[in-house]
C-alpha positions as CSV (number, residue, x, y, z in Angstrom):
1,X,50.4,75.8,18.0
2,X,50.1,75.7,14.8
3,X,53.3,77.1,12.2
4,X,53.4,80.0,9.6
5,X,53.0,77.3,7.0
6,X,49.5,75.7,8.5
7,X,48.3,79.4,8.4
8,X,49.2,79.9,5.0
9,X,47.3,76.6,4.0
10,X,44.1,78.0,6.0
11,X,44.1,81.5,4.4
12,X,42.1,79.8,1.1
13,X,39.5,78.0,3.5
14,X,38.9,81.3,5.4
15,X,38.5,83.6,2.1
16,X,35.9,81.0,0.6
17,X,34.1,80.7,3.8
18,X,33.9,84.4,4.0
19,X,32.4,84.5,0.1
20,X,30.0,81.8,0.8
21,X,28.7,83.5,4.1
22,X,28.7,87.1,2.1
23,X,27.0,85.5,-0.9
24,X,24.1,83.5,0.9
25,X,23.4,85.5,3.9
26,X,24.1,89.2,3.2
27,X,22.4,89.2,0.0
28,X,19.5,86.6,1.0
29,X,18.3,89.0,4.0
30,X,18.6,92.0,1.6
31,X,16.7,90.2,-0.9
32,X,13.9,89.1,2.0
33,X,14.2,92.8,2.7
34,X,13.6,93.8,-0.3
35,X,10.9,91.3,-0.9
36,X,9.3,92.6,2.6
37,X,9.6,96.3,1.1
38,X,7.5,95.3,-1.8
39,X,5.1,93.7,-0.2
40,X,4.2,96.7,2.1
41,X,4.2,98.6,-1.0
42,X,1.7,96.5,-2.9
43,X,-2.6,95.7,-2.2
44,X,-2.2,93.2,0.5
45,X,-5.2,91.6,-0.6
46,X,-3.1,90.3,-3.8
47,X,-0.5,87.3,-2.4
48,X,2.7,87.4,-3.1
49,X,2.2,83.9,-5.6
50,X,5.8,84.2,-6.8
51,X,7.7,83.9,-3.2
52,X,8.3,80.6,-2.3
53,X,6.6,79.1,1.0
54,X,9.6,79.5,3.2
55,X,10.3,83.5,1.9
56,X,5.8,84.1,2.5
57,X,6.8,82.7,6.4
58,X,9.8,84.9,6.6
59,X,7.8,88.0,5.5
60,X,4.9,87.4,7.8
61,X,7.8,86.8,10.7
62,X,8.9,89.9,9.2
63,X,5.5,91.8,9.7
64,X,4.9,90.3,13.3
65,X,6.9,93.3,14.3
66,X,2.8,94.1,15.0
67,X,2.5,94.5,18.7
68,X,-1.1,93.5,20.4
69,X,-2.7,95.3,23.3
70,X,-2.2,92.2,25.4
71,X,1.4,90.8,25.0
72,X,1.6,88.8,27.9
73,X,-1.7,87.1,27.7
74,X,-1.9,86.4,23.8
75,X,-0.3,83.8,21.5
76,X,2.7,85.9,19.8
77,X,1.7,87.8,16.8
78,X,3.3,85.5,14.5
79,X,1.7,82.7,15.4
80,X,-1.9,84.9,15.3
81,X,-1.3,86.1,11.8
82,X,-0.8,82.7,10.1
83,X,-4.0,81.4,12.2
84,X,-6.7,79.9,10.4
85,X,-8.8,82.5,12.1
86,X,-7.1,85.3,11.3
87,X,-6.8,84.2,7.7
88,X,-10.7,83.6,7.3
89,X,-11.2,87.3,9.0
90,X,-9.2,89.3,6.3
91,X,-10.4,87.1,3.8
92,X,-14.0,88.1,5.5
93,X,-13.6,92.2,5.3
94,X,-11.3,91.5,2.0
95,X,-14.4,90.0,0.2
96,X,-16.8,92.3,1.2
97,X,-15.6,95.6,-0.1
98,X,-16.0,97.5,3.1
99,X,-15.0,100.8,2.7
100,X,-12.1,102.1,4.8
101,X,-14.6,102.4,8.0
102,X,-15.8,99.6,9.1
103,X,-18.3,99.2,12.3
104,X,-17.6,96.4,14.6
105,X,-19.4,94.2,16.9
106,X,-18.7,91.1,18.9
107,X,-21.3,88.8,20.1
108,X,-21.9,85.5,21.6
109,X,-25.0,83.9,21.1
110,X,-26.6,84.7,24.8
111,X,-26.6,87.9,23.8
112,X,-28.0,87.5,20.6
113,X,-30.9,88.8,20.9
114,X,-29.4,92.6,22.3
115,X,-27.2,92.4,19.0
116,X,-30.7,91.8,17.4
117,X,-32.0,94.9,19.4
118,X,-29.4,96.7,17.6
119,X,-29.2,95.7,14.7
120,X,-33.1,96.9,14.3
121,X,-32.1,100.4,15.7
122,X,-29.7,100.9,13.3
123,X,-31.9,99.9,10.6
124,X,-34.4,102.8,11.6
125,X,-31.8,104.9,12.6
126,X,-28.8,104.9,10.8
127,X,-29.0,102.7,7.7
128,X,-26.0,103.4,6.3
129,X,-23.5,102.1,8.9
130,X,-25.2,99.0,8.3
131,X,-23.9,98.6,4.9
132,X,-20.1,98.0,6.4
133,X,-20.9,96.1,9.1
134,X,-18.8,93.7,10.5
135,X,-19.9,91.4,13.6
136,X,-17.0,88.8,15.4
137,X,-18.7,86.1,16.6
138,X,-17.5,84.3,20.2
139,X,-19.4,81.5,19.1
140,X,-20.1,79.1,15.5
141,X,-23.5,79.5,16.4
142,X,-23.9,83.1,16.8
143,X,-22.2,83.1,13.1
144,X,-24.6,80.4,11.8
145,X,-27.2,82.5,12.1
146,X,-25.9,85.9,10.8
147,X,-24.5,84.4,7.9
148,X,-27.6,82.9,6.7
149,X,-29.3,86.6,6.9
150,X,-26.4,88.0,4.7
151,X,-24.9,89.5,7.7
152,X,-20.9,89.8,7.5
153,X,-19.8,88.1,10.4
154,X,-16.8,85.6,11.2
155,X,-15.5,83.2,14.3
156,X,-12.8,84.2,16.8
157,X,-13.2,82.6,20.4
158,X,-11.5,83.4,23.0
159,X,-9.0,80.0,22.8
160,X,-7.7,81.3,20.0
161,X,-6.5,85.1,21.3
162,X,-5.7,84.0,24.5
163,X,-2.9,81.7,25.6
164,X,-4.1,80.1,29.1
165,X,-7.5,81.4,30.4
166,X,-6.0,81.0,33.9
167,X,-4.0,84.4,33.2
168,X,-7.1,86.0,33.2
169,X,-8.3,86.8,36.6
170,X,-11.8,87.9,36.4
171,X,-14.9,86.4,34.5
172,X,-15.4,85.1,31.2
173,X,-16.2,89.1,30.6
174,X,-12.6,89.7,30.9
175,X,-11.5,86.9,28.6
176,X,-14.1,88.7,26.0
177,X,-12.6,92.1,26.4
178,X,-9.1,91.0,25.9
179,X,-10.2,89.3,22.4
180,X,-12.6,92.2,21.4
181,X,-9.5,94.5,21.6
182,X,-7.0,92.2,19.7
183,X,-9.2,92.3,17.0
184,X,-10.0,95.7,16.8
185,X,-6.2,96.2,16.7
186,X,-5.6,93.8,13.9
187,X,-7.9,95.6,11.7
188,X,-6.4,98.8,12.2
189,X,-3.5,97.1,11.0
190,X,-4.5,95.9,8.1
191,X,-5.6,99.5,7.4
192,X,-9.8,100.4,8.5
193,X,-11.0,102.6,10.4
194,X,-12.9,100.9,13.4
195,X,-15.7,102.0,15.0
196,X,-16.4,99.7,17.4
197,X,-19.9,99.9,19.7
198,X,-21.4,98.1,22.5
199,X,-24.1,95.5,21.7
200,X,-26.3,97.7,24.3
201,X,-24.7,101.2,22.6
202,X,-27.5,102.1,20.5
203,X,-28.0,104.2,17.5
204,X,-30.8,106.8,17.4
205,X,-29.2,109.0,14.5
206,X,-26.2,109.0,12.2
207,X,-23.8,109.6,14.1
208,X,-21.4,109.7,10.8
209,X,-21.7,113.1,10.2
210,X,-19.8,113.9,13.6
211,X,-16.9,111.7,12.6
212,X,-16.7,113.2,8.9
213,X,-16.2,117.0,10.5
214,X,-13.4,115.8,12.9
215,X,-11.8,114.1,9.4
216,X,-8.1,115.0,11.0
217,X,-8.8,113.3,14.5
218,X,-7.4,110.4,15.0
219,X,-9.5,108.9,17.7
220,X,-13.3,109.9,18.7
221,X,-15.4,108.5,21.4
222,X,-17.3,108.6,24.0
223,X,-17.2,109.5,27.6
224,X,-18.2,109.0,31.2
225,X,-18.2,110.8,34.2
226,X,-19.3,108.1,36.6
227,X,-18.0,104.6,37.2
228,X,-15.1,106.1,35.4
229,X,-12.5,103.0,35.0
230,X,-9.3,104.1,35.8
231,X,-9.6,106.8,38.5
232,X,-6.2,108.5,37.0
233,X,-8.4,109.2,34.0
234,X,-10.5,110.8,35.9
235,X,-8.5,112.6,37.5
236,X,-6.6,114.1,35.0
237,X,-9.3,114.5,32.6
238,X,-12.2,114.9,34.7
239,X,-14.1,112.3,32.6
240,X,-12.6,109.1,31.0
241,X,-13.3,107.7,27.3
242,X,-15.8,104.8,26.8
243,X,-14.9,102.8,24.2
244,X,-18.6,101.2,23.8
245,X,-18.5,103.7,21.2
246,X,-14.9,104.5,19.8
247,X,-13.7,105.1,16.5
248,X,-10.0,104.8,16.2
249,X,-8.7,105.8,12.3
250,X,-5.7,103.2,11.0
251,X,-3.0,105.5,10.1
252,X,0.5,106.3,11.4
253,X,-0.4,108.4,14.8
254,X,-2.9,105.2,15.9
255,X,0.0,103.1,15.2
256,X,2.0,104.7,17.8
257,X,-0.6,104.3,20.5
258,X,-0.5,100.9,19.5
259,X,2.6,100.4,19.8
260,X,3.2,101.8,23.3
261,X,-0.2,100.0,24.4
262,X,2.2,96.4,23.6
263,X,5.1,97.6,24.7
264,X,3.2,97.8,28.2
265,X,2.8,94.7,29.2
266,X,-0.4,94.1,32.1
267,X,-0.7,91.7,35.2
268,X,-4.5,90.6,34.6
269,X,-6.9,91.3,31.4
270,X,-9.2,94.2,33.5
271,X,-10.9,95.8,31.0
272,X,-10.6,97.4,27.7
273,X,-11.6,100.3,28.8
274,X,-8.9,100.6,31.6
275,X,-6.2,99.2,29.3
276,X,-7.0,102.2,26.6
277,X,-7.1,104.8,29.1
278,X,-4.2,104.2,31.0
279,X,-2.4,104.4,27.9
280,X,-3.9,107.8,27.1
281,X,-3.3,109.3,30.3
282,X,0.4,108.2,30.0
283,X,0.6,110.4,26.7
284,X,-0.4,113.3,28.3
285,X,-3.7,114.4,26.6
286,X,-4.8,118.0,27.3
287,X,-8.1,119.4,26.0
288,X,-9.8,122.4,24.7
289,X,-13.8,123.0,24.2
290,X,-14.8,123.3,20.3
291,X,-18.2,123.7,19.5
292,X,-19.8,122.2,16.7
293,X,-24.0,121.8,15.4
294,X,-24.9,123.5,19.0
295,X,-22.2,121.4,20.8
296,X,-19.4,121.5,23.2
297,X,-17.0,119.0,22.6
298,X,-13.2,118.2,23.7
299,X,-10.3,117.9,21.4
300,X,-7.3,116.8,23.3
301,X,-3.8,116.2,22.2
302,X,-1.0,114.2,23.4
303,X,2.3,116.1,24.9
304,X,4.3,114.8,22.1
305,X,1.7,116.1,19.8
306,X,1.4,112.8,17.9
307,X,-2.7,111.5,19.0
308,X,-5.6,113.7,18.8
309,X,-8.8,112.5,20.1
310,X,-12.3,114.1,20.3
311,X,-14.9,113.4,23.5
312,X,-17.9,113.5,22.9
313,X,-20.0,115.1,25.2
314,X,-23.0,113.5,27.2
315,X,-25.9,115.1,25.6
316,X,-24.6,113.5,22.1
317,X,-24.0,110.3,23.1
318,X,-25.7,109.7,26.7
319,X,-24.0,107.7,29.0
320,X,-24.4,108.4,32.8
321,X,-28.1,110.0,32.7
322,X,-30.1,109.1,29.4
323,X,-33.3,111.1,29.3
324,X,-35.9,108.9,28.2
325,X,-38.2,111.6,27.2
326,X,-35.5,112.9,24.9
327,X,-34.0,109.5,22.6
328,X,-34.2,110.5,19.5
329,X,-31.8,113.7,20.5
330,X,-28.8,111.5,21.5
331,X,-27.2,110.6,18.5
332,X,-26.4,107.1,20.7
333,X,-27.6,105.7,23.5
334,X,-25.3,103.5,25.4
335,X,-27.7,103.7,29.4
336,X,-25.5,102.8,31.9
337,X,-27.1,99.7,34.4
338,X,-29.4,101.2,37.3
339,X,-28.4,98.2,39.2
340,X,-25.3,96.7,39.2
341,X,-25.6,92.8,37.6
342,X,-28.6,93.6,35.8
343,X,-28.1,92.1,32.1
344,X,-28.1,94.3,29.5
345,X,-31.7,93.2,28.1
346,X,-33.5,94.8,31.1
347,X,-31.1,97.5,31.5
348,X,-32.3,98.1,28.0
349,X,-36.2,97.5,29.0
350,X,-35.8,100.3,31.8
351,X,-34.6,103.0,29.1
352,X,-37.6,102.1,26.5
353,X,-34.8,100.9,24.0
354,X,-35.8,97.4,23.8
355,X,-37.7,96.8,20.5
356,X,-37.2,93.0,19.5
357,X,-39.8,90.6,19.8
358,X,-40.1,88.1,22.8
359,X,-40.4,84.9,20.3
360,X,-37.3,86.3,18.5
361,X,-35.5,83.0,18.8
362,X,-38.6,81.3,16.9
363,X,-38.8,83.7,14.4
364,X,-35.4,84.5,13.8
365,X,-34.6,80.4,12.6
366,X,-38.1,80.9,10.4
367,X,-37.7,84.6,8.5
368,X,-35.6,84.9,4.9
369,X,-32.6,86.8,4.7
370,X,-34.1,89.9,3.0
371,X,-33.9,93.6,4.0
372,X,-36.7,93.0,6.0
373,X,-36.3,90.4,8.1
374,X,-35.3,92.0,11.2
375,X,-38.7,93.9,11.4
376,X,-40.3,90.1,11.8
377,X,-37.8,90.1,15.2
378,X,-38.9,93.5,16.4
379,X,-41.8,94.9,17.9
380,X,-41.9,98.0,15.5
């Protein structure tokens, strides 16, 4: 045991090993946490040049505090934010001066030529979505392509959302859903407002002027009454959203969704639309009818009163029974599949919404990248 006089030797060890451990570690993590502050604070288009290497990793460590839909089945959301891939897509959306709504795609080049198919309608349809487009491309090829026709576009695949594509179990579909969502929450975060459509969700007026009178809604989309995936949606709601035609605003209310959605973890990918729902039926959404331009639509809010949402009824955006007589009412199409495994070109062909050229693939690799190069792919 050591004597009164050993402790009195000690008592100078202990009060500089108390300065140094103040000195270098209080103040360093309020200095990262001031440096994390500022950051938040600042365009976070500009880098922090000033901050050494080390302090940039511990402020994007800092910021990983960002939760994913997925949590079990995606790299963490460290890792994902210092990715080259992620790093080329906010340079992509940085560069092009979107706006704060963006519309978002995802494609893989064997459906190429349905994004084509939309693409034209929103050309004749609804120009001006076009001009803050943004398409995610599954494949290098699929971005080949677009890019050389001035389209925005950039490369995630599905290796590098998801860890091991054995914890997926379903089809390559699944795998494709849980990546689709991952991005569409990452740019949320870094502040647009998505609105993100089906490939087969087509445009047949602007449907812009609907989200500009529900400004103060946080989330508007569409709905289904049949195949509705999950049944508690149904249930509850009578109806359940589709999110082959969603717009979901970035702001503080979103966030919160978001956060709860990776906070719960899931056993298998399922779908997109089954993983958004079940998180809105768990808030406790109840709606009311409000009529707007000679329409009934829903406006629900959560129990807690923190997410608003608007449905939009069938005869705006037609989902179970589109009238083929009647297209250019809807202000999208999105024709659910008469037969289940038919692809989405002859589901397409069935509804009279399939406009693009059979020798697309010829003439696609042969056109200039002007304004009018998708009428040499269409049959229109």
């Amino acid at each position: 045991m050591l004597s009164y006089k050993h402790l009195l030797k000690l008592l100078p060890i202990v009060f500089l090993l108390a300065f140094i451990y103040h000195h270098y570690f209080i103040s360093s993590s309020h200095s990262l946490y001031n440096d994390v502050s500022d950051s938040q604070n600042s365009d976070t288009s500009a880098a922090p040049q000033a901050v050494s290497r080390r302090r940039r990793l511990k402020i994007l460590e800092y910021h990983s505090q960002i939760l994913f839909p997925y949590p079990n089945l995606t790299f963490p959301a460290n890792r994902m934010l210092r990715s080259k891939w992620a790093t080329n897509l906010k340079s992509t959306v940085d560069t092009a001066n979107f706006n704060k709504q963006i519309t978002y795609l995802m494609v893989s080049f064997d459906y190429f030529s349905t994004l084509l198919n939309w693409l034209v309608h929103t050309k004749l349809h609804a120009p001006s979505l076009m001009r803050h487009l943004l398409v995610v491309c599954l494949d290098e090829e699929s971005h080949k392509v677009l890019s050389d026709k001035g389209i925005v576009s950039s490369v995630v695949t599905v290796d590098n959302i998801i860890k091991s594509l054995s914890d997926i179990e379903g089809t390559l579909f699944h795998a494709r859903v849980v990546v689709r969502l991952t991005v569409l929450r990452l740019l949320n975060y870094w502040g647009y407002d998505v609105l993100q459509m089906d490939i087969d969700a087509l445009l047949m007026n602007n449907i812009q002027s609907v989200f500009d009178h529900f400004n103060d809604v946080d989330i508007i989309t569409s709905t289904s009454m049949k195949n509705c995936i999950p049944k508690t949606a149904h249930r509850a709601w009578g109806f359940c959203m589709c999110i082959g035609a969603v717009l979901i605003r970035s702001n503080d209310n979103t966030e919160k969704m978001w956060q709860l959605m990776g906070h719960t973890p899931i056993a298998r990918a399922g779908s997109d639309q089954n993983r958004f729902n079940s998180i809105l039926v768990s808030m406790e959404i109840t709606w009311d009818s409000v009529q707007y331009d000679g329409h009934h639509y829903y406006k629900g809010t959560s129990s807690d009163h923190v997410i608003t949402t608007v449905a939009l009824p069938q005869d705006v955006v037609c989902r179970d029974d589109c009238d083929t007589t009647t297209l250019s009412s809807y202000y999208v199409c999105h024709p659910h599949s008469s037969h289940q495994g038919d692809k989405k070109e002859s589901n397409l062909l069935q509804h009279n919404l399939w406009i693009v050229s059979d020798e697309w693939n010829k003439t696609v690799n042969g056109v200039q990248a002007t304004m009018d190069w998708l009428s040499d792919v269409s049959d229109v």
